[in-house]
Structure formats: C-alpha cells, structure tokens
C-alpha positions, -999 to +999 in steps of 0.1 A: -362+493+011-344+463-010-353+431-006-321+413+007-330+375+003-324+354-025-349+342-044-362+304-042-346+289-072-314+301-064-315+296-026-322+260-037-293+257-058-265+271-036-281+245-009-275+221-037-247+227-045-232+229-008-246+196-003-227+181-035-196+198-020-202+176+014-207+147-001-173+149-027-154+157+008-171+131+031-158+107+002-121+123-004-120+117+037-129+081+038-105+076+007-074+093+024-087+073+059-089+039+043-057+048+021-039+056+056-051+025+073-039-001+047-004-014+044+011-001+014+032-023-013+047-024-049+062-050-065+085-051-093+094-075-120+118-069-149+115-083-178+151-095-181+156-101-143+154-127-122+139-113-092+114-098-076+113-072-052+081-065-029+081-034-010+060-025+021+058-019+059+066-048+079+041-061+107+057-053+144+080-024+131+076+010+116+104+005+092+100-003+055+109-039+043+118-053+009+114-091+002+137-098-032+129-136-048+158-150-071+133-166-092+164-190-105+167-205-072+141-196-051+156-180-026+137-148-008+154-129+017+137-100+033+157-067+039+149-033+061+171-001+061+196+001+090+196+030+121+211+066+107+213+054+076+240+031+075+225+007+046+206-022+045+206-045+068+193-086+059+163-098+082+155-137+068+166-160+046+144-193+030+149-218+002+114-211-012+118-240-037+133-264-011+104-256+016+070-263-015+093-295-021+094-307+014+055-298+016+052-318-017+072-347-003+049-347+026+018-351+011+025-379-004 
C-alpha cells in the first residue's frame, strides 16, 4: 500500500507558505479598507498658472467638489457637478487675501 502523506519537511513548507499567503491578504485588506475609509484628494499646480485646483469629496454630500485658488488675487471658490449632468455648478465664494488681512488687522 502507498504511503499517501507528505513528508514533514514539505508539510511544513506548504503550511508556511499558506500562512505567508494570509498574512500578504490580511494586509491588501486593511490597505483597500483604510484606502476606502479616507477622503480622497489631488491637487494641481501648473507651473505657468495661477491657480490651484483641489479635488475631493465634500463633507455632507456624496458628490465630488473642486476648490480652484486664483493665487493673483486670492480668491477660492469651491465648485461640484450639477444633477444629470448639466455642468458645474458654484458652491462659495471668499476673498482669501482680504479674510488673513482682517485676521492680521485684528491682532494687532
């Protein structure tokens, strides 16, 4: 009659080996997991532009928002797509440089 279990060495290495293959997927899952759970954004700055645009989810909605600064100026404005489509739609406007001077002012 042949003997049908492996010997030791090898019995140790496929249970080796199967716990290496646990541990690479208990780590893939807690990247895709924490990679799920984060807000994503990208930025953008050109080196000939004057803005910059900051892309990610926004807070209370499931929609994407973009906030664009017009580094010239300071103004940001933040924008989200419209329903079905339609565009882009403007959210909020602010004077970035006029608001640090007021806080400026007002320290003094």
């Amino acid at each position: 009659m042949a003997d049908t279990h492996p010997p030791a060495a090898s019995h140790h290495q496929s249970r080796r080996g199967l716990i290496s293959l646990i541990v690479v997927n208990a780590v893939l899952l807690l990247v895709l997991v924490s990679s799920l759970a984060s807000p994503y954004v990208q930025a953008q700055l050109g080196r000939r532009s004057n803005f910059l645009m900051v892309a990610g989810e926004g807070e209370r909605t499931a929609t994407n928002i973009v906030w664009i600064l017009e580094s010239r100026n300071g103004e940001l404005i933040t924008i989200d797509w419209a329903d079905a489509g339609q565009g882009m739609n403007a959210k909020a406007h602010r004077n970035v440089q006029r608001d640090i001077a007021a806080i400026l002012k007002a320290r003094r």
